[in-house]
Structures are given as structure tokens and as C-alpha cells.
VMD Tcl script that builds the backbone (N, CA, C; Angstrom):
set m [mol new atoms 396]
animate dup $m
set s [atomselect $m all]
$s set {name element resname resid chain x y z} {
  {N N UNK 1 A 0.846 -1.168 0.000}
  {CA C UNK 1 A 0.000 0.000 0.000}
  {C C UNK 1 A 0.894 1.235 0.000}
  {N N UNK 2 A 0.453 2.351 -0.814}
  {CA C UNK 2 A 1.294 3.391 -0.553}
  {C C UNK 2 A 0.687 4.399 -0.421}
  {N N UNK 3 A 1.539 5.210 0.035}
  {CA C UNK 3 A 0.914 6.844 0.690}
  {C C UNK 3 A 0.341 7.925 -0.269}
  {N N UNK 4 A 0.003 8.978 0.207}
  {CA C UNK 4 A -0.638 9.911 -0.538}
  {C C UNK 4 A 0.730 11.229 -0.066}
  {N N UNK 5 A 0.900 12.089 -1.675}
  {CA C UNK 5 A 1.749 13.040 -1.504}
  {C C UNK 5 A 0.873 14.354 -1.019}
  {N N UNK 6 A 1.566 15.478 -0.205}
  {CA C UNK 6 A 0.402 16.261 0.175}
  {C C UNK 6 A 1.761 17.375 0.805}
  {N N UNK 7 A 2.093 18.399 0.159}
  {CA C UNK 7 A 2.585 19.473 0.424}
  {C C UNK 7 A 2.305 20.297 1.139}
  {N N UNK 8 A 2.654 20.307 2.464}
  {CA C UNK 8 A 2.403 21.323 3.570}
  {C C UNK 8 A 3.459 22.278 3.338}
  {N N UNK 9 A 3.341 23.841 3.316}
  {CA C UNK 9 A 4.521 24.829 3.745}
  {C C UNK 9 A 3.812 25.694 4.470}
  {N N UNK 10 A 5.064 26.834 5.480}
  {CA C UNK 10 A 4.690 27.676 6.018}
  {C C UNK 10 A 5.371 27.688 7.258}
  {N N UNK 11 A 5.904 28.298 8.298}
  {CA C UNK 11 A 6.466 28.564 9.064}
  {C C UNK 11 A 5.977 28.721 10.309}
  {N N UNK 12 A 6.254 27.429 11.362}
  {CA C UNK 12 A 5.944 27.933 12.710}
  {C C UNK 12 A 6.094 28.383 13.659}
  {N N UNK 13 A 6.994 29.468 13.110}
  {CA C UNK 13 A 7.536 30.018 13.914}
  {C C UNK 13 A 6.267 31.736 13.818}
  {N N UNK 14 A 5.195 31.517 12.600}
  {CA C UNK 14 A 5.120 32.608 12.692}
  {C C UNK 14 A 3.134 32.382 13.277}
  {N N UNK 15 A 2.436 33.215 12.911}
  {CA C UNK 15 A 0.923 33.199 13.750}
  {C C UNK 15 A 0.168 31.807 13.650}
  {N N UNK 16 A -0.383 30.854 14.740}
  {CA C UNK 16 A -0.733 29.369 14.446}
  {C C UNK 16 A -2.744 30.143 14.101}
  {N N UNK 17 A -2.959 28.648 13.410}
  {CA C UNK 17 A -4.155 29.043 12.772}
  {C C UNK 17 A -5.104 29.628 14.392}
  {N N UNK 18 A -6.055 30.426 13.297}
  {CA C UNK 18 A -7.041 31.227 14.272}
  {C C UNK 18 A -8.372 30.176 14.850}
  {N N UNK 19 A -8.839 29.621 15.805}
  {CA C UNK 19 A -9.914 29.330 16.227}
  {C C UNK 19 A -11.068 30.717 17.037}
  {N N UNK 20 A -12.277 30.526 16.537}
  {CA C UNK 20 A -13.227 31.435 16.876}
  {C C UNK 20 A -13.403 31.360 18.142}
  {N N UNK 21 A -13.375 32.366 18.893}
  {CA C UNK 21 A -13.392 31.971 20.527}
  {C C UNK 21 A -12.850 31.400 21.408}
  {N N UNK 22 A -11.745 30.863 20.667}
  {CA C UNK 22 A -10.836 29.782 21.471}
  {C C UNK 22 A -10.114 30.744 22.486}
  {N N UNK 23 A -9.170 29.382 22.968}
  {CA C UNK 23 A -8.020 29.970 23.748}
  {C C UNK 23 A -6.538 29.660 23.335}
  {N N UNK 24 A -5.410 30.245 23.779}
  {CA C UNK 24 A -4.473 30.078 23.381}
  {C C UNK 24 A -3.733 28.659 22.928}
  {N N UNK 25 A -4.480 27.501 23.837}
  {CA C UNK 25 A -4.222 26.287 23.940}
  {C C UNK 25 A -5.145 25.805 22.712}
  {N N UNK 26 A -6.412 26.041 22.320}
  {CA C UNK 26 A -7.298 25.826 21.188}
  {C C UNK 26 A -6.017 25.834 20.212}
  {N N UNK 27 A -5.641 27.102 20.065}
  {CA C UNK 27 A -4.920 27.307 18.459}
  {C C UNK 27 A -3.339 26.426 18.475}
  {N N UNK 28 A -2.927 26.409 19.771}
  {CA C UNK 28 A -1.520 25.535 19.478}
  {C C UNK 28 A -2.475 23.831 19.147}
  {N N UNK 29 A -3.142 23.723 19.698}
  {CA C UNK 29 A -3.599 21.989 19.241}
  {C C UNK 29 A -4.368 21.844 18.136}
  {N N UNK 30 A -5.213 23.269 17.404}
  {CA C UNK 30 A -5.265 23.009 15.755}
  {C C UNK 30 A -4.181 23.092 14.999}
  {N N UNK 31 A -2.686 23.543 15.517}
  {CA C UNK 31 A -1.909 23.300 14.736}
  {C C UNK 31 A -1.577 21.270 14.123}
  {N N UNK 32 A -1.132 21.399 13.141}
  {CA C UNK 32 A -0.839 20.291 12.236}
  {C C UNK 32 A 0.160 19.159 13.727}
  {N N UNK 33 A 1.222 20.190 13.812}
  {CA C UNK 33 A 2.111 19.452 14.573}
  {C C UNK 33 A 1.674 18.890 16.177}
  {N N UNK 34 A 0.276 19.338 16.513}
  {CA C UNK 34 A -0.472 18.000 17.619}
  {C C UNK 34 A -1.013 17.336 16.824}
  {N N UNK 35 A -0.811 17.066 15.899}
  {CA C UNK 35 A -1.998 15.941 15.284}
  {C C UNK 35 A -0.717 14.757 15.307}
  {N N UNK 36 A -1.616 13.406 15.418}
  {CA C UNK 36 A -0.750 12.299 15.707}
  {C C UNK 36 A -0.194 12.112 14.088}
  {N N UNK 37 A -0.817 12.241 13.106}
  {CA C UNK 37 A -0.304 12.179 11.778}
  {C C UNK 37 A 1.790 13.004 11.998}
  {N N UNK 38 A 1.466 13.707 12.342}
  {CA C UNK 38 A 2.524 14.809 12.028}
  {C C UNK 38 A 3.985 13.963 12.074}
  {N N UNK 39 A 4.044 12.510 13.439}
  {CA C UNK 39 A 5.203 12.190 13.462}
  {C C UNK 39 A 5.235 10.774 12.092}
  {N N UNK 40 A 4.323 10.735 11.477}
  {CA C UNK 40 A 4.538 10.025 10.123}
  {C C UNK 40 A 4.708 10.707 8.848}
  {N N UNK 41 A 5.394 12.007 8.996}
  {CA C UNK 41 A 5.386 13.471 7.629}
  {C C UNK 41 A 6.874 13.055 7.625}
  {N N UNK 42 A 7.221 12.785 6.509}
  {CA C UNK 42 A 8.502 13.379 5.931}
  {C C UNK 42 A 8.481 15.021 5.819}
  {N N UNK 43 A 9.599 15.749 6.459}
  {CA C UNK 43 A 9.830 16.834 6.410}
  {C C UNK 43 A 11.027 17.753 5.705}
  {N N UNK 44 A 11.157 18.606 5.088}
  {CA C UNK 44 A 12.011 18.707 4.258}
  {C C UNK 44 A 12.157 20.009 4.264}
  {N N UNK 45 A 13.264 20.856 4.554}
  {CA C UNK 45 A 13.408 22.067 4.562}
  {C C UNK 45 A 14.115 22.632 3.892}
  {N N UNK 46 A 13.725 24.347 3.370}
  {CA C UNK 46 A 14.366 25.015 2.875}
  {C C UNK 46 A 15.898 26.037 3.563}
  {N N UNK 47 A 16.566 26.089 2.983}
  {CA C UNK 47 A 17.812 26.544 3.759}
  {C C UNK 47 A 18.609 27.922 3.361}
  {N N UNK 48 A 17.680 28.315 2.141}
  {CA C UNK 48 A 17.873 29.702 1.531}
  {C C UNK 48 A 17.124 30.147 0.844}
  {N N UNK 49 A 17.665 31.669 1.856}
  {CA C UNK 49 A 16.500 32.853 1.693}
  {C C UNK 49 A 16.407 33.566 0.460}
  {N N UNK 50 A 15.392 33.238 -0.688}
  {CA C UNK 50 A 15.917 33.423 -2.061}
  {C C UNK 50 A 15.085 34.969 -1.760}
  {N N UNK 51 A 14.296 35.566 -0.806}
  {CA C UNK 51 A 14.083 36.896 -0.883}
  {C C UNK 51 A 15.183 37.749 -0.586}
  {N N UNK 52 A 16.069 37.208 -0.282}
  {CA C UNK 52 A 17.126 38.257 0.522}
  {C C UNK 52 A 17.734 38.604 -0.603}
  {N N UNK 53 A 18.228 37.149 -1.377}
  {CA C UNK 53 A 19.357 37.040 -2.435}
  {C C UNK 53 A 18.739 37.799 -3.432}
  {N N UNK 54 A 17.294 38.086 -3.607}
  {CA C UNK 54 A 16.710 39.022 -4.847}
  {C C UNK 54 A 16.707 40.565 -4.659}
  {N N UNK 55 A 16.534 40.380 -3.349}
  {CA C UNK 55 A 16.615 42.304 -3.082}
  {C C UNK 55 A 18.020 42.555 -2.124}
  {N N UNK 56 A 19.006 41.846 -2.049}
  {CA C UNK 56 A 19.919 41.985 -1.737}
  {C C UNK 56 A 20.281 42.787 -0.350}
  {N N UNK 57 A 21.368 43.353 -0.811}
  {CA C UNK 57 A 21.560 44.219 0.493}
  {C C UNK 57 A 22.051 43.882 1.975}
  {N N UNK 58 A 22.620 44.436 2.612}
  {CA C UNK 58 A 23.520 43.885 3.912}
  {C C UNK 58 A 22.215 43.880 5.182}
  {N N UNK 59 A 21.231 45.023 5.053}
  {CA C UNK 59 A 20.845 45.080 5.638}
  {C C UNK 59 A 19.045 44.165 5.445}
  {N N UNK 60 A 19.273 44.006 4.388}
  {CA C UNK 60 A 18.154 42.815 4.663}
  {C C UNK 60 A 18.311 41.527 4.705}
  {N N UNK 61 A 19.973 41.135 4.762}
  {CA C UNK 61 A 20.227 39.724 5.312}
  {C C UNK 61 A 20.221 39.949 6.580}
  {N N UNK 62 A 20.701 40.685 7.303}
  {CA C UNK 62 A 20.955 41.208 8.625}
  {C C UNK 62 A 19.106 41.069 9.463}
  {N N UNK 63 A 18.239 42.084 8.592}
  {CA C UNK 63 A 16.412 42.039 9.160}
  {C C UNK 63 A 16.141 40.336 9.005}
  {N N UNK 64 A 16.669 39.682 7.749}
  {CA C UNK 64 A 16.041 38.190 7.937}
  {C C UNK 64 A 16.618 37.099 8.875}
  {N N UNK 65 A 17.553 37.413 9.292}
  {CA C UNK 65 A 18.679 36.867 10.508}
  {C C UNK 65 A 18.483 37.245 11.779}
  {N N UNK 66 A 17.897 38.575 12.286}
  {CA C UNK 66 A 17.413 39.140 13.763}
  {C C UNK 66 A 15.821 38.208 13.658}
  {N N UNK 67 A 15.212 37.900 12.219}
  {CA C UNK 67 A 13.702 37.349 12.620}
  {C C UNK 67 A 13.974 36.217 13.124}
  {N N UNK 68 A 14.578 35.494 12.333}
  {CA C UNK 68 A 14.921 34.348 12.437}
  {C C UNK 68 A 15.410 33.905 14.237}
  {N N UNK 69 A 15.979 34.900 14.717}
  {CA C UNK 69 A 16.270 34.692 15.769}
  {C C UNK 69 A 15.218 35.543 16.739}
  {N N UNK 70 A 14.396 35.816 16.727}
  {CA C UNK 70 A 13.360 36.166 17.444}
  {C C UNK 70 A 12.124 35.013 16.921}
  {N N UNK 71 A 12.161 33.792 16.147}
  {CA C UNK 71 A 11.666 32.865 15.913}
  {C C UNK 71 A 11.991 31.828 16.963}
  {N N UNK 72 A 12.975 31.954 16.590}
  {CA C UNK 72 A 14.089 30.971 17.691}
  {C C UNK 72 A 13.868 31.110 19.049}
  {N N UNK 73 A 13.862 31.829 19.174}
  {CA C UNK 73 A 13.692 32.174 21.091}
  {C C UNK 73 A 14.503 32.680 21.052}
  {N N UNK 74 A 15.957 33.466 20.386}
  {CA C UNK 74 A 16.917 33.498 20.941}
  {C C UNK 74 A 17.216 35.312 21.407}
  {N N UNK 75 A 15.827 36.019 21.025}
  {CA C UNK 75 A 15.555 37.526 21.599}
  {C C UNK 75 A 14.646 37.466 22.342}
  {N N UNK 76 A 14.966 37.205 23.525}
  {CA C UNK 76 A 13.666 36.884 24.809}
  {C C UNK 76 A 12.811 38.022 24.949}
  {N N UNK 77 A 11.882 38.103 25.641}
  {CA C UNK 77 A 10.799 39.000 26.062}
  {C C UNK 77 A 11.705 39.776 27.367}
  {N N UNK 78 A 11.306 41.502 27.242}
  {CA C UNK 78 A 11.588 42.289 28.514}
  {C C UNK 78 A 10.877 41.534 29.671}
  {N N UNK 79 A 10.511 41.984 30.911}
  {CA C UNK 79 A 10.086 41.768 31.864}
  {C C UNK 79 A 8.801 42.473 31.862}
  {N N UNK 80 A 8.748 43.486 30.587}
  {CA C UNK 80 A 7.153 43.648 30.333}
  {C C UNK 80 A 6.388 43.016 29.422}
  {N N UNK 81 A 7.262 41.627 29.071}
  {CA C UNK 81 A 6.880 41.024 28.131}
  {C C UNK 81 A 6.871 40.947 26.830}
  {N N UNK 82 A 7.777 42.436 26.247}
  {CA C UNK 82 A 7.997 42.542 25.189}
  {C C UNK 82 A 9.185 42.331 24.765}
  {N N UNK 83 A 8.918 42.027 22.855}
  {CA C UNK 83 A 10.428 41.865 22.676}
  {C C UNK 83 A 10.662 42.748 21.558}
  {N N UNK 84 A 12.340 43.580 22.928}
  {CA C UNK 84 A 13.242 44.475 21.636}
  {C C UNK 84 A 13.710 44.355 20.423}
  {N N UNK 85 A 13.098 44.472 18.894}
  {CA C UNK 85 A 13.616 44.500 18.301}
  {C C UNK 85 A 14.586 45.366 17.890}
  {N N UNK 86 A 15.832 44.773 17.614}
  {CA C UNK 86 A 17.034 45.558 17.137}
  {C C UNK 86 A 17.024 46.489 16.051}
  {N N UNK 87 A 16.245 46.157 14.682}
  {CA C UNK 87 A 15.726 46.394 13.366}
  {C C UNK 87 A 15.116 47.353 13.378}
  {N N UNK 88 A 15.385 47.749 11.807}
  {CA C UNK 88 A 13.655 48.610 11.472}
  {C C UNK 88 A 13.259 49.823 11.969}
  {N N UNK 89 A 12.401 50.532 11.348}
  {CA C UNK 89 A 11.668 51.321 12.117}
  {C C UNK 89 A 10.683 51.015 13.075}
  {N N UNK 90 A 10.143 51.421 14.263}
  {CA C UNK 90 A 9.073 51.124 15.285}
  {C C UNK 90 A 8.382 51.707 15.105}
  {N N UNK 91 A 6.922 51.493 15.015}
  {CA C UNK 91 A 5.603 52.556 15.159}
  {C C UNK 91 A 5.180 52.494 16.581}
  {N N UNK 92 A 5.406 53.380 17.604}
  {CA C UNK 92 A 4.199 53.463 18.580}
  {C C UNK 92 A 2.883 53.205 18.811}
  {N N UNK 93 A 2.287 53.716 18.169}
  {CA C UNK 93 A 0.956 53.583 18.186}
  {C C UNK 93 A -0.446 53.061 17.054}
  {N N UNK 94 A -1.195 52.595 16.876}
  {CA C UNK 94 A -1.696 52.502 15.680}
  {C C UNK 94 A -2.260 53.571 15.177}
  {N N UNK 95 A -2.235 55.171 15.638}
  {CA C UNK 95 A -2.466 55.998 14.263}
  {C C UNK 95 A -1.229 56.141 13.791}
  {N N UNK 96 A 0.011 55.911 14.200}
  {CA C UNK 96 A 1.223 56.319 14.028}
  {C C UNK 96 A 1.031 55.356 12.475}
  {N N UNK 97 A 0.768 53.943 13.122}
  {CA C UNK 97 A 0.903 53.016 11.785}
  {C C UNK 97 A -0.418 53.327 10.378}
  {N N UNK 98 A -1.017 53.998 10.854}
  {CA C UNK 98 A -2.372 54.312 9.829}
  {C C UNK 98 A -1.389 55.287 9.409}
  {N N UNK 99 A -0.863 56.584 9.628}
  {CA C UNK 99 A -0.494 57.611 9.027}
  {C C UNK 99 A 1.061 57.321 8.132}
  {N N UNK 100 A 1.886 56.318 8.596}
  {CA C UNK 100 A 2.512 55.432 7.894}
  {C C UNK 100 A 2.309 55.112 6.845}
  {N N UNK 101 A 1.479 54.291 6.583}
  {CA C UNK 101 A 0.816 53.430 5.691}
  {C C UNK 101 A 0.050 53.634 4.671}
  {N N UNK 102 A -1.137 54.813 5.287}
  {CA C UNK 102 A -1.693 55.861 4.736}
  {C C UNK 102 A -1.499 57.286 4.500}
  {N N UNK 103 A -0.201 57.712 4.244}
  {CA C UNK 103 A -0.026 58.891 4.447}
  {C C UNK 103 A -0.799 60.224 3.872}
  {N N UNK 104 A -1.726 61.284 3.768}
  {CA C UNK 104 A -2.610 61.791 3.064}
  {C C UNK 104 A -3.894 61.327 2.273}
  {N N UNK 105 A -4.134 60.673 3.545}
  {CA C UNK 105 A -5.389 59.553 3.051}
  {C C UNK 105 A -6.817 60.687 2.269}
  {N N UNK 106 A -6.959 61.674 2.352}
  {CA C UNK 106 A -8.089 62.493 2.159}
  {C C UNK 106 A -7.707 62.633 0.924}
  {N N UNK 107 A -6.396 63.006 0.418}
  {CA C UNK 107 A -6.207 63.565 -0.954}
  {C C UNK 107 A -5.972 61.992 -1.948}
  {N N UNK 108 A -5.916 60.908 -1.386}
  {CA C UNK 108 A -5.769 59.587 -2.071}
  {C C UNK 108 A -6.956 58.497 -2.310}
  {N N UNK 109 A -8.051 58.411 -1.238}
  {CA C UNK 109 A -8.688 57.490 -0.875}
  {C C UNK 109 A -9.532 57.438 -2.057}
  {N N UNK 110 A -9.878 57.983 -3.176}
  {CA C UNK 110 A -10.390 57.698 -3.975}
  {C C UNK 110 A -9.709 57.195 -5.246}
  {N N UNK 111 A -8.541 56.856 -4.922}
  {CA C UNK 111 A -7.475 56.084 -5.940}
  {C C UNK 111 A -7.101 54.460 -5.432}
  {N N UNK 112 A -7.375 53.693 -6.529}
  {CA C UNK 112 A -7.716 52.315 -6.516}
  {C C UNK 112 A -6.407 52.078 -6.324}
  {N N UNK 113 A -5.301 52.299 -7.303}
  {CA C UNK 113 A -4.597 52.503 -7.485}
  {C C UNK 113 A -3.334 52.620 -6.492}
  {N N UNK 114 A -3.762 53.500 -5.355}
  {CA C UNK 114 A -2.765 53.959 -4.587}
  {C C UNK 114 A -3.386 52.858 -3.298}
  {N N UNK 115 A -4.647 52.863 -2.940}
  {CA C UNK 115 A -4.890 51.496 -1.899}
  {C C UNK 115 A -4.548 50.440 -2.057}
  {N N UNK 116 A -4.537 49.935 -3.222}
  {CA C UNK 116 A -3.916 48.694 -3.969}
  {C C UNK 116 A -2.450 48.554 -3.265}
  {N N UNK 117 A -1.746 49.385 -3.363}
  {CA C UNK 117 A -0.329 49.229 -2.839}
  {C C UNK 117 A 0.041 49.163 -1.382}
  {N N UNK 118 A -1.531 49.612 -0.746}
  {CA C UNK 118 A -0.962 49.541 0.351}
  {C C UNK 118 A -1.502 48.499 1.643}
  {N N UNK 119 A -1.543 47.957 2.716}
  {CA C UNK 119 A -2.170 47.155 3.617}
  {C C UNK 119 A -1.389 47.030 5.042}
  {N N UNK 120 A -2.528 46.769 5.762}
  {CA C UNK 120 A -2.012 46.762 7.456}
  {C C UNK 120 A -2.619 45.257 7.540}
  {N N UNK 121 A -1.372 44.347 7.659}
  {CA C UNK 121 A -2.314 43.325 8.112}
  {C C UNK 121 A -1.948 42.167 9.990}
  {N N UNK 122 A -2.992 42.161 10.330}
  {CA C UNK 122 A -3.576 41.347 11.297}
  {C C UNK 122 A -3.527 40.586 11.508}
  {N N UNK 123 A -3.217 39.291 12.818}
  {CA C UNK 123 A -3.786 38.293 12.815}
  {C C UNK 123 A -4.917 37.861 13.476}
  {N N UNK 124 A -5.669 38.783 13.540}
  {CA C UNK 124 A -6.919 38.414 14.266}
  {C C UNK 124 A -8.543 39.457 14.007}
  {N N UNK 125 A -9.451 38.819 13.191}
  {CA C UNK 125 A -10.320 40.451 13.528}
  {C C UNK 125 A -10.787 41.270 14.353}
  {N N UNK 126 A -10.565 40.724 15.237}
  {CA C UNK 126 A -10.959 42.193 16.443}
  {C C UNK 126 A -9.469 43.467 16.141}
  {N N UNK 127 A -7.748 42.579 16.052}
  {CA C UNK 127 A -7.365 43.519 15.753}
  {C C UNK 127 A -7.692 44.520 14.513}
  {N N UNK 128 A -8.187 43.628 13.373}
  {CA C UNK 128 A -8.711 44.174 12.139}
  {C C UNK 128 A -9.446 45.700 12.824}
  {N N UNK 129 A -10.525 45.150 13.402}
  {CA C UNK 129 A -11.659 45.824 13.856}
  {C C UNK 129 A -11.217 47.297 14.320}
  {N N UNK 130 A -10.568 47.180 15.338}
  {CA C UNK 130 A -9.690 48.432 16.288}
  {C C UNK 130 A -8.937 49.437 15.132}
  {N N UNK 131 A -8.521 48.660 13.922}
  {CA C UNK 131 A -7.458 49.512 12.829}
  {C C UNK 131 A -8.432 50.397 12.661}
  {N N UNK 132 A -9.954 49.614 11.985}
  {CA C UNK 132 A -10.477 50.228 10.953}
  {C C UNK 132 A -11.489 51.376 11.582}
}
mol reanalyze $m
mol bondsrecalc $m
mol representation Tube
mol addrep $m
């Protein structure tokens, strides 16, 4: 008898699927990897970052190497629970990130065009909710 091929990708290091109402424990056990199947998956990983190598640059091997290690565990949480990223720009607040994102939204919002390019995205809709 033989198996069925079935291509899983995606990274768990990054948001586990959403359950409606759940709790934190809901969404780690709809992940794939509690399911008893998971220790019969051949697994096979990728080992280069072909986004880096396309847009190059010192400093976006450097942003995909600090994620990677805030994947890892290896940039722990402050004692307020947050974690310092080294990288990047920071937004404070979410109008900070609306005015970011949207910058002169009154003189644009009727261009398909210019919304098209742009997005704030979420992992959850209530955060959706609070943006909009």
C-alpha cells in the first residue's frame, strides 16, 4: 500500500491558525504538529532565503537573521513582556501606523490605485476591527 503526496509549507515560527473563541491552547492543538499524523510526515526544509538574495543588500540579510532569531527564542521578552527588536523602524501607536501606511489619506482614498499598494495586516479580527 502506498501513501498519498500532500505538500504542507509555512512557518511555525510565525501566527498558528485562528480558532473562533478559542483559547491560546485551542490554536496551538489546531496546529498540524499536535496531530498524531505529524510524526509520520517526511519533512524537508528550505535553507535559503531566495528573498534576501533578490533584493539583496547587507541590511536585509541582517532584518532576515534578527527574525529568524526572534523565531528561535533566541531575543527573549523584557520583563514587560515585550520583545526588543534591534531592526527597522518602530511605530508606537496605531495611528502612528495608519499615518505610515496611509499617508494623506483624504487627498488619495479615492485612488484604486494607490490602496492597492498599500495594507495593514492582522492576525486576528478584532485587531482588524480596532485599525479600521
Amino acid at each position: 500500500m502506498s501513501g498519498v503526496t500532500v505538500v504542507l509549507s509555512g512557518d511555525f515560527r510565525q501566527t498558528l491558525p485562528v480558532i473562533t473563541r478559542g483559547t491560546r491552547a485551542d490554536e496551538v492543538n489546531a496546529c498540524i504538529k499536535a496531530s498524531q499524523l505529524w510524526q509520520q510526515t517526511k519533512r524537508l526544509s528550505l535553507s535559503t532565503n531566495i528573498r534576501v538574495q533578490l533584493h539583496g543588500g547587507e541590511s536585509a540579510g541582517q532584518f532576515a537573521n534578527q527574525l529568524l532569531q526572534v523565531g528561535n527564542g533566541q531575543i527573549l521578552p523584557s520583563s514587560d513582556d515585550q520583545i526588543k527588536l534591534p531592526f527597522g523602524q518602530m511605530i508606537e501607536t496605531e495611528n502612528d501606523l495608519i499615518m505610515k501606511v496611509f499617508p494623506n489619506f483624504a487627498q488619495h482614498f479615492t485612488s484604486t490605485a494607490w490602496l492597492c499598494e498599500r495594507a495593514i495586516l492582522a492576525p486576528k479580527n478584532e485587531a482588524v476591527n480596532n485599525i479600521n
